[in-house]
C-alpha positions as CSV (number, residue, x, y, z in Angstrom):
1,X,-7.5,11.4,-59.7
2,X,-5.8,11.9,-62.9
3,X,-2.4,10.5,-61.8
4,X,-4.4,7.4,-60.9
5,X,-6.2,7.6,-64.6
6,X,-2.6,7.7,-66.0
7,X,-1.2,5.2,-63.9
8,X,-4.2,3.0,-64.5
9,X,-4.2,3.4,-68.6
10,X,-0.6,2.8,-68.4
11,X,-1.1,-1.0,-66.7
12,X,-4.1,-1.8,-69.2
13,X,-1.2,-0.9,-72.1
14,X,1.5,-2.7,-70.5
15,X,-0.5,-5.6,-70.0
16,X,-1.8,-5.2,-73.6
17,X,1.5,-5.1,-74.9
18,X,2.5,-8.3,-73.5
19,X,-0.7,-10.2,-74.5
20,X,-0.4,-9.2,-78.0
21,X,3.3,-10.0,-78.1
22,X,2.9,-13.3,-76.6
23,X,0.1,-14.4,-79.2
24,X,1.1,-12.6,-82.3
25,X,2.7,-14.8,-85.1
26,X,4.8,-12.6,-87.1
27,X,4.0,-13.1,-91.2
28,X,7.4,-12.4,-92.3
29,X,11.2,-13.3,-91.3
30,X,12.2,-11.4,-88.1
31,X,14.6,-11.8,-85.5
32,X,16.2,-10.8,-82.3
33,X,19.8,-10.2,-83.4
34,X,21.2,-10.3,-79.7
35,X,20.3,-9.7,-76.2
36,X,22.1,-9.6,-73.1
37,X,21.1,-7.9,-69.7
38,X,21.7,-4.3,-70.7
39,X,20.6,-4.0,-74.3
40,X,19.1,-5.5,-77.4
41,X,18.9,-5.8,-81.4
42,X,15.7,-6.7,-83.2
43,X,15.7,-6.7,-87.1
44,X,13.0,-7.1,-89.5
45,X,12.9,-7.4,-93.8
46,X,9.7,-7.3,-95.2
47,X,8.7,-6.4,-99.0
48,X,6.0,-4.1,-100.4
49,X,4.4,-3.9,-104.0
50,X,5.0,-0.3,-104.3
51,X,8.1,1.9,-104.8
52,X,10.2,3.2,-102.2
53,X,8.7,7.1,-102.7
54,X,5.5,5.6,-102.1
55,X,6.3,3.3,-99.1
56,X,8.4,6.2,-97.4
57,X,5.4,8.4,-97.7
58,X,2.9,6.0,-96.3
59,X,5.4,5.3,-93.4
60,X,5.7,8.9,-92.2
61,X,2.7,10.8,-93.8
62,X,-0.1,8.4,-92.9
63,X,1.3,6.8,-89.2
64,X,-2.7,6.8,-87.9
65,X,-3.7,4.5,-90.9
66,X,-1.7,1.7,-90.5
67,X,0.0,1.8,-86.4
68,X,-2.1,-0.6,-84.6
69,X,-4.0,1.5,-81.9
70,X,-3.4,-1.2,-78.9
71,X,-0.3,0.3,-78.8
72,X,-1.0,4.0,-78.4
73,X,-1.3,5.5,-75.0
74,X,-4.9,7.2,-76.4
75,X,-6.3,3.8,-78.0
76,X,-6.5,6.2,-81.0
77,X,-3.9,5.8,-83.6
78,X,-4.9,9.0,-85.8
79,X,-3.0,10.8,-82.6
80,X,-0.2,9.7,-83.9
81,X,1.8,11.6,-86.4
82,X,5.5,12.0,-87.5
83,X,7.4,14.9,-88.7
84,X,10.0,13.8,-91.4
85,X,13.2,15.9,-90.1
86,X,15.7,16.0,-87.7
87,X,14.6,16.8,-84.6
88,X,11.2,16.1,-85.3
89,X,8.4,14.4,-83.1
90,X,7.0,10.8,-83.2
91,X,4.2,12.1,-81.1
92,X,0.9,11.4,-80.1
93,X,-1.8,13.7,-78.4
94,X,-4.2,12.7,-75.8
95,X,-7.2,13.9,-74.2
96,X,-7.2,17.3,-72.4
97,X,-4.5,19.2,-74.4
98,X,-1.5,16.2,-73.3
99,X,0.6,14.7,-75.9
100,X,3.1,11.8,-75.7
101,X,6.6,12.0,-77.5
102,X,7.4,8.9,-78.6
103,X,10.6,9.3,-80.4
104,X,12.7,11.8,-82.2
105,X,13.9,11.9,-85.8
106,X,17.7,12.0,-86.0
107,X,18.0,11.4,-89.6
108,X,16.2,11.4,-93.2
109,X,16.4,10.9,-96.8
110,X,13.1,10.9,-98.0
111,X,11.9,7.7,-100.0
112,X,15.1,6.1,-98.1
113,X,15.8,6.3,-94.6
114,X,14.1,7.4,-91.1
115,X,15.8,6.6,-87.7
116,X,14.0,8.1,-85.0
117,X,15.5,8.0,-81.0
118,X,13.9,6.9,-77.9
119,X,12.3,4.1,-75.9
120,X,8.6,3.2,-77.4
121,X,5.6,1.8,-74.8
122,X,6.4,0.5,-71.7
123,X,10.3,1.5,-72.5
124,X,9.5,4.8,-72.2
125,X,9.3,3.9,-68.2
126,X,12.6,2.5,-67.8
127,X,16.3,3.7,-68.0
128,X,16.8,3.3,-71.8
129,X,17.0,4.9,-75.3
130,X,17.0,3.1,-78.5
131,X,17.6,4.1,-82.1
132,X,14.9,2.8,-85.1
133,X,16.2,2.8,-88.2
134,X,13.2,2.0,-91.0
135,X,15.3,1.7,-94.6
136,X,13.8,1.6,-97.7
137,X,15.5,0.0,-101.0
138,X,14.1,-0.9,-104.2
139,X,13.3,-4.8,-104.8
140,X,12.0,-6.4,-108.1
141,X,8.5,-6.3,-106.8
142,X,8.8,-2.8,-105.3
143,X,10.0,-2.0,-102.5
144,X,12.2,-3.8,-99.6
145,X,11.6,-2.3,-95.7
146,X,14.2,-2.7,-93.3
147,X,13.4,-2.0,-89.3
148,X,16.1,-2.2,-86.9
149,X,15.7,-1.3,-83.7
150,X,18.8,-1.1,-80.7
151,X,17.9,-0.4,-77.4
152,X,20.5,-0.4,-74.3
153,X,20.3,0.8,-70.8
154,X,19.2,-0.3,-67.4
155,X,15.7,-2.4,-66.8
156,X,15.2,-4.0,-63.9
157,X,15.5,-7.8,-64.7
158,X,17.5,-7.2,-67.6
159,X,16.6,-5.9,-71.2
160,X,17.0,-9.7,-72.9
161,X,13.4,-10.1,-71.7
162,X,12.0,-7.6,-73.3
163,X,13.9,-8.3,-76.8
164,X,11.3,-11.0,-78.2
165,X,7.9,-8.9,-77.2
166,X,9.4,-5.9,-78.9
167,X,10.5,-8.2,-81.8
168,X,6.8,-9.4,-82.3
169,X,5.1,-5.9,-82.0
170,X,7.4,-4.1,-84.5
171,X,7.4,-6.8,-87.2
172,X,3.6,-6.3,-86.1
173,X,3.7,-2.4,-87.4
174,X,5.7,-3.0,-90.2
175,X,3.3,-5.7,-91.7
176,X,0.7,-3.1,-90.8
177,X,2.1,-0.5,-92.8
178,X,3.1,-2.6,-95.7
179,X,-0.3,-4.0,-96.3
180,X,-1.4,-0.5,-96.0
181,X,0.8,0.5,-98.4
182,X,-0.2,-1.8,-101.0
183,X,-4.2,-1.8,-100.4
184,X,-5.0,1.9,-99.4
185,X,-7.1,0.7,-97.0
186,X,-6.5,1.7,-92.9
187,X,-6.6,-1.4,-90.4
């Protein structure tokens, strides 16, 4: 019964995932930098009103305020929480004492730089890893957010069809986070 719960909320996030990824219109300059059958490159600038200490610490401290929940495995985004240092967890926490790893941190200067490893979503299923870098700079108006996301390995079908959704639902995040960042208020 709970192996079919799983296997059933898994297919209603998948499916979600798609949807949202096929209708979303991006508000800001993004783009697939490559694709090919075994791997992938998405990239994303966006800019924020408000330094790079500040932006950093809404990115990592305050995940569950601006990650859009659709794409959680708990349909909760306050499960989600990130620990700013190597080897820490991307993780959310589900019902019944579970918990989801999303990615791990490989690498932080605070107010500058995260990149966290692993494949996010539906990824997580297939034969992949990938490695999100998030870099922060200072721009005249604040603050300038950098995502980059590489993902290589084996999906069945080959991993250039997957690089647009991801594209969509990442610039997605980030233009979550940045209007967090610059209103206070959670989505």
């Amino acid at each position: 019964m709970q192996a079919n719960l799983i296997k059933m909320k898994f297919i209603i996030c998948f499916g979600l995932f798609i949807l949202i990824g096929l209708f979303l219109t991006p508000k800001t300059k993004a783009e697939v930098v490559d694709s090919s059958s075994t791997g992938f490159t998405v990239k994303s600038d966006q800019f924020a009103k408000v330094p790079p200490d500040s932006l950093f610490k809404y990115l990592v401290s305050n995940v569950g305020n601006w990650w859009n929940p659709e794409h959680t495995w708990s349909g909760n985004s306050s499960n989600l929480s990130i620990q700013p240092f190597a080897n820490g967890c991307f993780c959310e926490t589900l019902a019944n004492g579970g918990s989801v790893r999303h990615m791990t941190v490989v690498y932080v200067i605070p107010g500058k730089l995260l990149r966290m490893e692993g494949g996010i979503g539906p990824l997580q299923m297939q034969a992949v890893t990938g490695s999100m870098t998030f870099e922060i700079t200072p721009a005249p108006s604040g603050s300038k957010i950098s995502l980059k996301y590489a993902v290589g390995g084996y999906i069945p079908g080959g991993a250039q069809k997957w690089a647009s959704l991801v594209n969509r639902v990442l610039v997605e995040q980030v233009q979550r986070l940045v209007d967090y960042a610059e209103t206070g208020k959670s989505h």
